[in-house]
ChimeraX commands (.cxc) that place a marker at each C-alpha (Angstrom):
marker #1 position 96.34,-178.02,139.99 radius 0.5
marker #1 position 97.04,-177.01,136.55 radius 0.5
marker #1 position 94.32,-174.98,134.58 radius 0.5
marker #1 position 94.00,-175.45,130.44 radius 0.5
marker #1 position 92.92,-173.03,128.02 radius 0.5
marker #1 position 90.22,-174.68,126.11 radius 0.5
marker #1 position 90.14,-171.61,123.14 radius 0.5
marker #1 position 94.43,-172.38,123.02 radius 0.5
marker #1 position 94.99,-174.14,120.03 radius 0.5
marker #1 position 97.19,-177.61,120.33 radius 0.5
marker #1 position 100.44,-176.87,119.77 radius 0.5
marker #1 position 100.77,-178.43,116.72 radius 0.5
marker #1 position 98.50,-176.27,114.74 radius 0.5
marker #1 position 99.85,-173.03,116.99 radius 0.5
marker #1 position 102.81,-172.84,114.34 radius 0.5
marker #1 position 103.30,-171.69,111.41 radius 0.5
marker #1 position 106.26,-172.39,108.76 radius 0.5
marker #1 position 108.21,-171.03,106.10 radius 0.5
marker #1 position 106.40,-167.62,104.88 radius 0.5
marker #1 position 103.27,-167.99,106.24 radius 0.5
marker #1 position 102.12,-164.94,108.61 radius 0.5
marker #1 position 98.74,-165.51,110.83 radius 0.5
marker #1 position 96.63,-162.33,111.47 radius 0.5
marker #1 position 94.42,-163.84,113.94 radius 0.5
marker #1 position 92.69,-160.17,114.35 radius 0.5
marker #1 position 90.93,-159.64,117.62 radius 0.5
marker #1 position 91.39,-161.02,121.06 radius 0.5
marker #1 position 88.00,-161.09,121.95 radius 0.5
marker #1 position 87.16,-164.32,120.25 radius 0.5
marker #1 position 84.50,-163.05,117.88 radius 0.5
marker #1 position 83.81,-163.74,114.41 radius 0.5
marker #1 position 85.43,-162.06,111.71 radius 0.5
marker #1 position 88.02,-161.73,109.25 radius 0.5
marker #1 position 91.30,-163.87,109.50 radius 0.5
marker #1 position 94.29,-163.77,107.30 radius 0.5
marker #1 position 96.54,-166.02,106.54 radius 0.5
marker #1 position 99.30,-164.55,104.61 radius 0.5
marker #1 position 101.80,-166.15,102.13 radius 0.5
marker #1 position 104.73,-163.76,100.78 radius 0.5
marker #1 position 104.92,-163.16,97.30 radius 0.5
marker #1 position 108.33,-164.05,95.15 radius 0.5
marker #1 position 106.74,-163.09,91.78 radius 0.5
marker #1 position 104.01,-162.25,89.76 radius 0.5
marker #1 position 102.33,-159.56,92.45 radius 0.5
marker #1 position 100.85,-156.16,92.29 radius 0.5
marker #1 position 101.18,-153.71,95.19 radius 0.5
marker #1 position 97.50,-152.00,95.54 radius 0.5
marker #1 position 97.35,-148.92,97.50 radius 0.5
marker #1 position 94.39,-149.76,99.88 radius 0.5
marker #1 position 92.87,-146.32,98.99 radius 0.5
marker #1 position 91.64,-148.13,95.77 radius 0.5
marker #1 position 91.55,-151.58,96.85 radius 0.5
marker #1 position 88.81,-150.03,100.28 radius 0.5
marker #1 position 87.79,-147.26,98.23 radius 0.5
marker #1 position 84.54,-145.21,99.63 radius 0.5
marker #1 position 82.93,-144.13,97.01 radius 0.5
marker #1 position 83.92,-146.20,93.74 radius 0.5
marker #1 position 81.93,-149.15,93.25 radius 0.5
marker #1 position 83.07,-153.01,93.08 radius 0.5
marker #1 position 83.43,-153.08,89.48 radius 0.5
marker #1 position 85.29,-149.85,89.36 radius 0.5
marker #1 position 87.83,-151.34,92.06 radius 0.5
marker #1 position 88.01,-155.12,90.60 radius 0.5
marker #1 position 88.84,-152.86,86.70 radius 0.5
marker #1 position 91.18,-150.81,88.56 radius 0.5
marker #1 position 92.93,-153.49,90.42 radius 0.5
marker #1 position 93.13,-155.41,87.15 radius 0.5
marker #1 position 94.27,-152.35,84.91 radius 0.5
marker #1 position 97.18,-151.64,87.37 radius 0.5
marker #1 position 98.09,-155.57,87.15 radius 0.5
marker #1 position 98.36,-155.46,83.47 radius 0.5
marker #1 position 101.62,-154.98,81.72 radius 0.5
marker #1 position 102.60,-151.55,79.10 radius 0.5
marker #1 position 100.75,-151.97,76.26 radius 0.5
marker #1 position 98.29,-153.95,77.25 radius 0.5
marker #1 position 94.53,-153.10,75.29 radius 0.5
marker #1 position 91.92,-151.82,77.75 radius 0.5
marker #1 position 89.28,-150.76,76.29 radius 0.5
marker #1 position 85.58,-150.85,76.71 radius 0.5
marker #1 position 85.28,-153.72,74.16 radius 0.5
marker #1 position 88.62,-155.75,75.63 radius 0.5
marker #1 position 87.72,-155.77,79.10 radius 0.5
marker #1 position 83.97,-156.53,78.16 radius 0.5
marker #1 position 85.40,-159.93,76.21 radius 0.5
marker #1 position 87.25,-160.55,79.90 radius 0.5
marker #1 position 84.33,-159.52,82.12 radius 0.5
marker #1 position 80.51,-160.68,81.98 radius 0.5
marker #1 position 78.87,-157.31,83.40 radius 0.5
marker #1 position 78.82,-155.81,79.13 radius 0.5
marker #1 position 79.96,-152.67,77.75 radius 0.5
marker #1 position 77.28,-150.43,79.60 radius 0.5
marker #1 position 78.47,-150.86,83.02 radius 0.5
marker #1 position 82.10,-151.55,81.74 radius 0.5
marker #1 position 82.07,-148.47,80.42 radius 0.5
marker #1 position 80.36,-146.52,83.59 radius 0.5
marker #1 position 83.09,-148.52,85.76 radius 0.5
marker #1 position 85.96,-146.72,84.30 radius 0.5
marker #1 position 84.45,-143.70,84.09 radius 0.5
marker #1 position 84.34,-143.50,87.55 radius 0.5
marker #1 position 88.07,-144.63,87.56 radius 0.5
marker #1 position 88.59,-141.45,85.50 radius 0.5
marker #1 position 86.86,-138.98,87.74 radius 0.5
marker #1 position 88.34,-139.85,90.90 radius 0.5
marker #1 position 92.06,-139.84,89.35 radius 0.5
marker #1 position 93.09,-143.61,88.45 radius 0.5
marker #1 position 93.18,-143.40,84.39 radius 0.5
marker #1 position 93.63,-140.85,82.37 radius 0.5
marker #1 position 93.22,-140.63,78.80 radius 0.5
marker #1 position 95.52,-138.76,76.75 radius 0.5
marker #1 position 96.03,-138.78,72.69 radius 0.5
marker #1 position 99.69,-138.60,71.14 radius 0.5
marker #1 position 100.57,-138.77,67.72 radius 0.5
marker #1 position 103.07,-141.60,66.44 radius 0.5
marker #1 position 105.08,-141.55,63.51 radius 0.5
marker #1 position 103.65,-141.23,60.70 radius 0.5
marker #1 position 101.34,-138.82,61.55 radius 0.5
marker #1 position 98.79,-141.21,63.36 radius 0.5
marker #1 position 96.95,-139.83,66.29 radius 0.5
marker #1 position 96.23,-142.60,68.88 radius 0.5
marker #1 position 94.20,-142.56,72.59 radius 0.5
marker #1 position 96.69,-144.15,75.15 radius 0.5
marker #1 position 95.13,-144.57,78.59 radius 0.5
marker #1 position 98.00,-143.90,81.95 radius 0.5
marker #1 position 96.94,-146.02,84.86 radius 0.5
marker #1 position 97.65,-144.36,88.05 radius 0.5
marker #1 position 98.43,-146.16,90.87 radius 0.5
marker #1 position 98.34,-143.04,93.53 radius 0.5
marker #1 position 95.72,-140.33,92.15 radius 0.5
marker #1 position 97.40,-136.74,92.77 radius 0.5
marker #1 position 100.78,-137.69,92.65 radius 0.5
marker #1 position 102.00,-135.75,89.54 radius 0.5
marker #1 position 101.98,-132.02,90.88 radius 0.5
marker #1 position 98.77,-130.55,89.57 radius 0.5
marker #1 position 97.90,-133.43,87.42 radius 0.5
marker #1 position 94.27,-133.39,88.66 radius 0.5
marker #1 position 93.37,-130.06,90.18 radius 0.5
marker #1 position 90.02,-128.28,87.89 radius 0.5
marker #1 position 91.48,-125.41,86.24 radius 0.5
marker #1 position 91.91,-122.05,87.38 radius 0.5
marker #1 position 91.81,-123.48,91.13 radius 0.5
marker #1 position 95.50,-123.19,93.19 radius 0.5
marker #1 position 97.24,-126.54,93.70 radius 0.5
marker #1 position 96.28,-128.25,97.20 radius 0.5
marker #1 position 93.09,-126.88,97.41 radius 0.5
marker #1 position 90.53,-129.59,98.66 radius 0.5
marker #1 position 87.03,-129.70,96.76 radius 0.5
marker #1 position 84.10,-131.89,97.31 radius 0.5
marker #1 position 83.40,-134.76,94.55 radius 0.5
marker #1 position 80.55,-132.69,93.23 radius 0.5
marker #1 position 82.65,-129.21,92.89 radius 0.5
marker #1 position 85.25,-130.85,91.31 radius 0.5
marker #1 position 82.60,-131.45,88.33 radius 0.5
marker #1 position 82.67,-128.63,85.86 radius 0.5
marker #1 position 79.31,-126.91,84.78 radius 0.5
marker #1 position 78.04,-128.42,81.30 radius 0.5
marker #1 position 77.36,-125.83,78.51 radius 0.5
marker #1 position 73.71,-124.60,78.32 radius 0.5
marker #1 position 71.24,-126.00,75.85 radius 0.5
marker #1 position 68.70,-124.50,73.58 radius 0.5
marker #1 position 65.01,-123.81,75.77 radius 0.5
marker #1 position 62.02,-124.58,73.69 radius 0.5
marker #1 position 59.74,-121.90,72.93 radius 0.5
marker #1 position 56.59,-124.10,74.51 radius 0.5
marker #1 position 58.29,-126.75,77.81 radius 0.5
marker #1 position 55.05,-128.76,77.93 radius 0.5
marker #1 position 55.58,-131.73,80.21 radius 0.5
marker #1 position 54.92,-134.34,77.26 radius 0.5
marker #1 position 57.48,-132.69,74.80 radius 0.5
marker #1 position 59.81,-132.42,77.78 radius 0.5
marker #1 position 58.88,-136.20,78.88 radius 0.5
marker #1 position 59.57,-137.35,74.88 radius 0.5
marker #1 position 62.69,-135.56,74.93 radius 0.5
marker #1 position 63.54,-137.21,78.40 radius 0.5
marker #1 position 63.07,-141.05,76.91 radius 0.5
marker #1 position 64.93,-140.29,74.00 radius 0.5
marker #1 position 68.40,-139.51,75.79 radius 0.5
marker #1 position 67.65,-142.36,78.11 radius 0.5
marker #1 position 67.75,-144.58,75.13 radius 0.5
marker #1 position 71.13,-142.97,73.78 radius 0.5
marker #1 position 72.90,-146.04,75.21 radius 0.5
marker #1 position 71.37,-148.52,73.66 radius 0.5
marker #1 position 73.34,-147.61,70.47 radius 0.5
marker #1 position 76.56,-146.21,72.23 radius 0.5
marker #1 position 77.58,-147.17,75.33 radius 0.5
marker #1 position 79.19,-144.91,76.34 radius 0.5
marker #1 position 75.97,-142.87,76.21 radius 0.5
marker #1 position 74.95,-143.65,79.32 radius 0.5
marker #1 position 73.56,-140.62,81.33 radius 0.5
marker #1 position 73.12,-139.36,85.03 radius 0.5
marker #1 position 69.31,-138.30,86.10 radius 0.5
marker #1 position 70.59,-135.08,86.57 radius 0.5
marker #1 position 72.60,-134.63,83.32 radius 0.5
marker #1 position 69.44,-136.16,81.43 radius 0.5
marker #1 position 67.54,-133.31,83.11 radius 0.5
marker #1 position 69.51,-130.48,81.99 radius 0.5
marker #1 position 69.78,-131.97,78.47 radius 0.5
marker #1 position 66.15,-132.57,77.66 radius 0.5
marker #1 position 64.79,-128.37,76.37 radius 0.5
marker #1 position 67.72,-129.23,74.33 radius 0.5
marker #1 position 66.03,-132.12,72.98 radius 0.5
marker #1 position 62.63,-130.10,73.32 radius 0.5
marker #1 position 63.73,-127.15,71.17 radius 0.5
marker #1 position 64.92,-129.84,68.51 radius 0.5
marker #1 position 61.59,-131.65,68.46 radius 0.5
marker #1 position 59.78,-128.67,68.36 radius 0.5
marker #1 position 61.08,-127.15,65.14 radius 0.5
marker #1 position 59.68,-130.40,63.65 radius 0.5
marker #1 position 62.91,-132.65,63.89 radius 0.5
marker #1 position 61.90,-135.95,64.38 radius 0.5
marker #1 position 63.08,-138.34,66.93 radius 0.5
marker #1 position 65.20,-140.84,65.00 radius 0.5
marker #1 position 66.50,-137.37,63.05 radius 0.5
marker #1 position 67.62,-136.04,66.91 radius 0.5
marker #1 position 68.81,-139.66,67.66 radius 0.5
marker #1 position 70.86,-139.47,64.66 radius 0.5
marker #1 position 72.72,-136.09,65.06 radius 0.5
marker #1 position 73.40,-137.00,69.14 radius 0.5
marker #1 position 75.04,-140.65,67.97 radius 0.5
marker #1 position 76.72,-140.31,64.38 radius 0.5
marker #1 position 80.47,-139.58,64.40 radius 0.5
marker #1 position 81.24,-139.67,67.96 radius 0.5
marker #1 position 85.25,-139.89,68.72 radius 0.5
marker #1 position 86.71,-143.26,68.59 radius 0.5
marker #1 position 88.19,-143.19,72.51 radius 0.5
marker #1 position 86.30,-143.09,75.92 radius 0.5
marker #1 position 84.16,-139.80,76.56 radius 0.5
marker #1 position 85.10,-138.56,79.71 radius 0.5
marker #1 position 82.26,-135.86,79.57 radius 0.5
marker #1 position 79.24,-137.47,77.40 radius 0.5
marker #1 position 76.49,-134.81,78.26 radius 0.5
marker #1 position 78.70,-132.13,77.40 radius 0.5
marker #1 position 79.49,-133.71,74.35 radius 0.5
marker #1 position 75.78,-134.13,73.78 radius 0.5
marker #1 position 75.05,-129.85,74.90 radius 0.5
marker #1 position 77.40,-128.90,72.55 radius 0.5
marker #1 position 75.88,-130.87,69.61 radius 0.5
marker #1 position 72.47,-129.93,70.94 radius 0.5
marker #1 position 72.91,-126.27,70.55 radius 0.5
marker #1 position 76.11,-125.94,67.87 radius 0.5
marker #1 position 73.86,-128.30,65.44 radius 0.5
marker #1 position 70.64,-126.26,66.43 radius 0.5
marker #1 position 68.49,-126.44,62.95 radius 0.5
marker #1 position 66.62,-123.11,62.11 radius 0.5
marker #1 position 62.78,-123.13,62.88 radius 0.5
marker #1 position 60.32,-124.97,60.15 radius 0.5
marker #1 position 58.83,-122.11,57.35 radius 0.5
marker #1 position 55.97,-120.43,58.44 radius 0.5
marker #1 position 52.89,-121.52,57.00 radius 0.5
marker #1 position 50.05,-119.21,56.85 radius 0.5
marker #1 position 46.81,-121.06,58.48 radius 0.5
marker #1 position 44.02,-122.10,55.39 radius 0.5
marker #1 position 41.18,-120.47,56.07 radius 0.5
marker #1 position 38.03,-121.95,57.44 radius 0.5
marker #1 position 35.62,-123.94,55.23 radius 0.5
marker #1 position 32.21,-121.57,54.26 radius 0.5
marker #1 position 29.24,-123.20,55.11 radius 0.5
marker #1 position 26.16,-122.19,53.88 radius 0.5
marker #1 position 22.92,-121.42,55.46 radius 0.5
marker #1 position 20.12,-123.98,55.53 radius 0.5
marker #1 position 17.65,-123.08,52.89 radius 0.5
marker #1 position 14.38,-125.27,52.35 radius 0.5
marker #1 position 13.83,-126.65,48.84 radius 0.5
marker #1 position 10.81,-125.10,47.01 radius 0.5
marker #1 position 9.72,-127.84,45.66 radius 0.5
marker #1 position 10.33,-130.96,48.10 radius 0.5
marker #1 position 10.74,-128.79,51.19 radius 0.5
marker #1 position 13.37,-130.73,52.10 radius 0.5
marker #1 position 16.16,-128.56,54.07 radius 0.5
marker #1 position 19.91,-128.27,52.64 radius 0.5
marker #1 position 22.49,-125.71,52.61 radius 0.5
marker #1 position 23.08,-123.18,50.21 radius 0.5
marker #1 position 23.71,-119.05,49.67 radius 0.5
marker #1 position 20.14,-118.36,48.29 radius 0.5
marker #1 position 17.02,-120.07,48.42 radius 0.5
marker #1 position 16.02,-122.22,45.87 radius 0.5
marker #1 position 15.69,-125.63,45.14 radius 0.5
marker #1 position 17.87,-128.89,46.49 radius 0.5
marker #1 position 20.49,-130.85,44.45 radius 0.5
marker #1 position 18.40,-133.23,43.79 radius 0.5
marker #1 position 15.21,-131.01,42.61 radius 0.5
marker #1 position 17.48,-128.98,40.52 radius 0.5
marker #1 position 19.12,-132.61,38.52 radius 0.5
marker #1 position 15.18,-133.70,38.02 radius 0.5
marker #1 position 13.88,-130.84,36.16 radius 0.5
marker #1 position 12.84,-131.62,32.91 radius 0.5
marker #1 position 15.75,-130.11,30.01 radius 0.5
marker #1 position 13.75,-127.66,27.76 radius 0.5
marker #1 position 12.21,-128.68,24.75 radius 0.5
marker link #1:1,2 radius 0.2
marker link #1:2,3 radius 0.2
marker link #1:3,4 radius 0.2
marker link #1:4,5 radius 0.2
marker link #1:5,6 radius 0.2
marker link #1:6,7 radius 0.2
marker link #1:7,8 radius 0.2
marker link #1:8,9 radius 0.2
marker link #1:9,10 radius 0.2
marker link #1:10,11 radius 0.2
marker link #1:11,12 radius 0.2
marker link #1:12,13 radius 0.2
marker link #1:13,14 radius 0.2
marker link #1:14,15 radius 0.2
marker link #1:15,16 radius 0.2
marker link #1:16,17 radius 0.2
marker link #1:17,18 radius 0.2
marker link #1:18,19 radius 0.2
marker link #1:19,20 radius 0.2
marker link #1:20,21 radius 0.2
marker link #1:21,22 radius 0.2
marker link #1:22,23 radius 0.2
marker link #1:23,24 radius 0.2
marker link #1:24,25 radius 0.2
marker link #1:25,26 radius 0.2
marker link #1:26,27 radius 0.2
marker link #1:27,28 radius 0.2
marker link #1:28,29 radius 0.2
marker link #1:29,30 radius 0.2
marker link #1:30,31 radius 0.2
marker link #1:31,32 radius 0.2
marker link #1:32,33 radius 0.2
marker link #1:33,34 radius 0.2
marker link #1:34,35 radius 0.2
marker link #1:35,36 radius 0.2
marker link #1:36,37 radius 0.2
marker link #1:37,38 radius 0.2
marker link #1:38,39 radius 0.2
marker link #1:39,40 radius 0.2
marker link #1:40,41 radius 0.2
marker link #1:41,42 radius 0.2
marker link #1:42,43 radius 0.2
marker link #1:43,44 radius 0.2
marker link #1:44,45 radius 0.2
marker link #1:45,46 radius 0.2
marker link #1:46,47 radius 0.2
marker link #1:47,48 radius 0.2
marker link #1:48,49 radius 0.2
marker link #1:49,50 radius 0.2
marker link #1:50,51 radius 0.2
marker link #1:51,52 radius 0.2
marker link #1:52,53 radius 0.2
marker link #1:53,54 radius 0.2
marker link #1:54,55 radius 0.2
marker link #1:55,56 radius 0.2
marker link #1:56,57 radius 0.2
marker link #1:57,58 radius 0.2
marker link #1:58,59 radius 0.2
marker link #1:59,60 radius 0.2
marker link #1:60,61 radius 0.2
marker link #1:61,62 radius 0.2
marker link #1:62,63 radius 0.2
marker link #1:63,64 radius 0.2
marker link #1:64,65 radius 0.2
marker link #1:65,66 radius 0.2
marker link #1:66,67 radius 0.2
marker link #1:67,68 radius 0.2
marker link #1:68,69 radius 0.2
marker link #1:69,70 radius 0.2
marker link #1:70,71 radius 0.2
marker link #1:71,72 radius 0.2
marker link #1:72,73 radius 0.2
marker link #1:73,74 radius 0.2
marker link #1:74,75 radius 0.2
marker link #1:75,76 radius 0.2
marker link #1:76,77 radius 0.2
marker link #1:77,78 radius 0.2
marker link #1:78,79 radius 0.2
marker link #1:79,80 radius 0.2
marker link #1:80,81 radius 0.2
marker link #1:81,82 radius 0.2
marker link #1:82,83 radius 0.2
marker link #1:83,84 radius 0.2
marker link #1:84,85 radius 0.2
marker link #1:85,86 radius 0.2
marker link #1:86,87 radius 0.2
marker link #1:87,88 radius 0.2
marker link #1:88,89 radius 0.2
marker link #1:89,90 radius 0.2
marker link #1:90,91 radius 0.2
marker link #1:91,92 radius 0.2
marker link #1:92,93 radius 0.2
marker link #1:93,94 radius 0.2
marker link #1:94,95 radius 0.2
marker link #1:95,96 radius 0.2
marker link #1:96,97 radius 0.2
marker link #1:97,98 radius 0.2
marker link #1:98,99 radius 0.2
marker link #1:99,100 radius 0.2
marker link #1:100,101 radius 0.2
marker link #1:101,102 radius 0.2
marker link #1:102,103 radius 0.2
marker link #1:103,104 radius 0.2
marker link #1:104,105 radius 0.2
marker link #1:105,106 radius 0.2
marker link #1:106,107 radius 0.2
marker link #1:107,108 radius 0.2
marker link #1:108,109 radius 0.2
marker link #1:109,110 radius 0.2
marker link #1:110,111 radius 0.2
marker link #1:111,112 radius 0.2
marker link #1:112,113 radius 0.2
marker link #1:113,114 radius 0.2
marker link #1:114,115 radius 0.2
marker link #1:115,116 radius 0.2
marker link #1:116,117 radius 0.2
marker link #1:117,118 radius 0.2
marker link #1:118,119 radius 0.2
marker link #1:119,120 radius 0.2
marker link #1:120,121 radius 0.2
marker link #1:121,122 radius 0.2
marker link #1:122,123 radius 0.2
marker link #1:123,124 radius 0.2
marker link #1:124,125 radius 0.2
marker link #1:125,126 radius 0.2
marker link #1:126,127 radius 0.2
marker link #1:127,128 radius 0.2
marker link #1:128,129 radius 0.2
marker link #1:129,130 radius 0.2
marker link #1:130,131 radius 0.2
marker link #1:131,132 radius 0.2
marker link #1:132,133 radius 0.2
marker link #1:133,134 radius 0.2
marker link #1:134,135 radius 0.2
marker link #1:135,136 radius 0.2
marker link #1:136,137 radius 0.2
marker link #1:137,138 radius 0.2
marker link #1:138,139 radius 0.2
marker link #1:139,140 radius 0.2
marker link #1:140,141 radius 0.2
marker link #1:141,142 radius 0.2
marker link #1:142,143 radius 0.2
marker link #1:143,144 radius 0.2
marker link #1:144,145 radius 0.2
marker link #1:145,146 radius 0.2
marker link #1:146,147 radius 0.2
marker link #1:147,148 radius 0.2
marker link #1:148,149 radius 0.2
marker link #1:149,150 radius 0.2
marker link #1:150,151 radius 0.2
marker link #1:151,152 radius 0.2
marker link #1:152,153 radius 0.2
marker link #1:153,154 radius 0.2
marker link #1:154,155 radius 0.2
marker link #1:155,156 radius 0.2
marker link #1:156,157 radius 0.2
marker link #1:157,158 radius 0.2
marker link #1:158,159 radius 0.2
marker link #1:159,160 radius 0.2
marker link #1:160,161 radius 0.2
marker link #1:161,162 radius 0.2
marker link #1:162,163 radius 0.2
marker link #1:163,164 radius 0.2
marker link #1:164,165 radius 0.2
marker link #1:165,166 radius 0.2
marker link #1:166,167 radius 0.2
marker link #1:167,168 radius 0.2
marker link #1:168,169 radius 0.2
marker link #1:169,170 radius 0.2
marker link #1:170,171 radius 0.2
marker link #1:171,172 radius 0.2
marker link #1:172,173 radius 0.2
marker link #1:173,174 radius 0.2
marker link #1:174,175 radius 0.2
marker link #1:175,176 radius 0.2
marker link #1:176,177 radius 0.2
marker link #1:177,178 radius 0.2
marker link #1:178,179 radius 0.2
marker link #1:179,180 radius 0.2
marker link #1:180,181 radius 0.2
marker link #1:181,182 radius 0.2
marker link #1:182,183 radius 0.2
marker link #1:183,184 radius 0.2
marker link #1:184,185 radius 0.2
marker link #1:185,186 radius 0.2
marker link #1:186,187 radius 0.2
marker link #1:187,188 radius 0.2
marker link #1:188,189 radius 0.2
marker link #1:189,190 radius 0.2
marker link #1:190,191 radius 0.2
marker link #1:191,192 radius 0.2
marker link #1:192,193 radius 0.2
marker link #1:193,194 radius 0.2
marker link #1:194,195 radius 0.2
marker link #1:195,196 radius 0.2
marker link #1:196,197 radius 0.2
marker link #1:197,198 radius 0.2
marker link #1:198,199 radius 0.2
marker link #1:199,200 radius 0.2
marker link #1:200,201 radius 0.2
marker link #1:201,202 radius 0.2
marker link #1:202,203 radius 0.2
marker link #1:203,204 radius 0.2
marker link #1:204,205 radius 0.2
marker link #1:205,206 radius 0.2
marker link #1:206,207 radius 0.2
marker link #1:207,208 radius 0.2
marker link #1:208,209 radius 0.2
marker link #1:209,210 radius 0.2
marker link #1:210,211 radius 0.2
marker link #1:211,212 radius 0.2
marker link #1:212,213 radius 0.2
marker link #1:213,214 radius 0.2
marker link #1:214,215 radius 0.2
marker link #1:215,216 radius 0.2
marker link #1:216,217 radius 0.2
marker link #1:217,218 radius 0.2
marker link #1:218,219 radius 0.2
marker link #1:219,220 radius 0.2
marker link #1:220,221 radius 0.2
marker link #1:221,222 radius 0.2
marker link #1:222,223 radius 0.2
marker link #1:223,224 radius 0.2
marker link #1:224,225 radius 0.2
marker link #1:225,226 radius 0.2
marker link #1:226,227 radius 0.2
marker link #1:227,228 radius 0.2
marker link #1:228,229 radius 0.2
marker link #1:229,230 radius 0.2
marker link #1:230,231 radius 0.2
marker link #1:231,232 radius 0.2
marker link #1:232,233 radius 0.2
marker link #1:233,234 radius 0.2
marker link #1:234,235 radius 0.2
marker link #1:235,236 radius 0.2
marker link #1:236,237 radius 0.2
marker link #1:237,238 radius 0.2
marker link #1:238,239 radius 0.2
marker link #1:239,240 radius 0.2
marker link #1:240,241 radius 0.2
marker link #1:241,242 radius 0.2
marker link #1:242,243 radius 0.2
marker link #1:243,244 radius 0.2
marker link #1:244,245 radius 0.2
marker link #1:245,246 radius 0.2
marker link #1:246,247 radius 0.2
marker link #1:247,248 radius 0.2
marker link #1:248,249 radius 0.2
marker link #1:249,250 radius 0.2
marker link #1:250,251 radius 0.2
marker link #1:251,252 radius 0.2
marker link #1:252,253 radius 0.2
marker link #1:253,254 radius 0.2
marker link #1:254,255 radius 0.2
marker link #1:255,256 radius 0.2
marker link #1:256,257 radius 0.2
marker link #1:257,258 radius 0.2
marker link #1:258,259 radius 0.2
marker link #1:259,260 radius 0.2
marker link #1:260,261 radius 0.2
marker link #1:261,262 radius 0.2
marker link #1:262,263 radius 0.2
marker link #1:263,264 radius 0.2
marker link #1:264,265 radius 0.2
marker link #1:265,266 radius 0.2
marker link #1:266,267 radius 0.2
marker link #1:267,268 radius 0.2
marker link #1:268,269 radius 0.2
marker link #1:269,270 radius 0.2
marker link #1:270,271 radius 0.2
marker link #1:271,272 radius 0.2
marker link #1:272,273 radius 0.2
marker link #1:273,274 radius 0.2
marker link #1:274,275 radius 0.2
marker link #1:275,276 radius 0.2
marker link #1:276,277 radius 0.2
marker link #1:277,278 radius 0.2
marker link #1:278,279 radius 0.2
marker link #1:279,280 radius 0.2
marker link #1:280,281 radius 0.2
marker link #1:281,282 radius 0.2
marker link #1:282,283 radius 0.2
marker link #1:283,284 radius 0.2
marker link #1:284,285 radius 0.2
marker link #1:285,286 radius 0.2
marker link #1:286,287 radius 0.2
marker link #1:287,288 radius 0.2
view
């Protein structure tokens, strides 16, 4: 007696034609992912699938990536560009390829064209740490492995204030978190807001306003991506350092008079001598 497979498909859908290649994944019958597989003839982009199953860069970082490495030579991909292509905006635009940048898929790099023109052109690279050296920190040999967070140089120190009191610190603290709100590009870690803020703190305690801070951190940054926006910021922070406000010498403290009682009204008031009140002293009667 003949026995059929009831999870056999027919064999008319077993099949299939021209370029089509099944990936029916695992025998076991279980859910999951299946391909099905049509070869290119034109119009493709080979993606390594260390970027395309990337552990650590997030989905907008891969999905910019992916489309960066699609685009042809001379193609405009900047923060505003892509943000007219994309609907998350220029903040997270703008974090996405920064992460592209530290773990080795763009790289920004400024040339000058004739006529003396200096221009930011961005290389997309689509194997990180193929040039020889391209990426290793300086002053480390080549092929040495580092951690993500060693491969991060230190940022410059800032200026301490003279008095850290938790509310100057905390003012200090808000105002770099709103740095992105008028740049982008602005946007700051936790922990580099933390080691920026006695920066902030020694500025707004020599009597430097807020909006006057806000001001020196945002006016004239460069025209092209900042790789390293806090130590942009440090360096402004302590290079642009203004000196203390004059010293003022404290007024001294009003006099105030005893209480004397009037000698006519008895009524009490303050003066250096006894005598009469104001108002005894107005209603005497002007000599003859």
């Amino acid at each position: 007696m003949d026995f059929q497979n009831p999870s056999a498909p027919p064999h008319a859908q077993s099949g299939f034609t021209g370029n089509k290649h099944p990936n029916r994944g695992p025998r076991s019958g279980v859910g999951g992912l299946i391909h099905e597989h049509t070869r290119h003839t034109s119009r493709f982009t080979v993606i390594g699938n260390h970027l395309a199953q990337h552990p650590e860069l997030s989905g907008l970082a891969i999905g910019l990536g992916v489309r960066i490495q699609s685009l042809p030579p001379g193609a405009q991909v900047d923060i505003k560009t892509l943000a007219a292509r994309f609907p998350e905006g220029t903040t997270r635009i703008a974090a996405a390829l920064r992460e592209l940048e530290t773990h080795g898929y763009l790289r920004r790099e400024r040339a000058r064209i004739p006529g003396g023109r200096i221009v930011t052109r961005t290389v997309s690279c689509n194997q990180p740490g193929s040039r020889k050296d391209a990426h290793e920190p300086r002053g480390i040999a080549p092929g040495t492995k580092h951690k993500k967070q060693e491969r991060r140089r230190a940022l410059p120190p800032v200026p301490r204030p003279a008095c850290p009191s938790p509310t100057l610190l905390q003012q200090a603290t808000d105002l770099l978190a709103g740095l992105r709100r008028h740049d982008p590009r602005l946007l700051l870690s936790e922990c580099d807001t933390a080691h920026l803020a006695p920066g902030v703190a020694a500025w707004l305690e020599r009597d430097v306003g807020p909006t006057a801070v806000r001001h020196a951190l945002t006016t004239d940054l460069p025209p092209e991506v900042l790789r390293r926006p806090a130590a942009l910021l440090a360096h402004r922070l302590t290079r642009q350092l203004p000196p203390p406000p004059p010293f003022a010498p404290a007024a001294p403290p009003p006099v105030r008079h005893p209480l004397q009682t009037c000698d006519v009204c008895d009524r009490a008031f303050r003066a250096p001598h006894p005598g009469r009140c104001r108002d005894c002293r107005t209603n005497l009667p002007e000599a003859a």
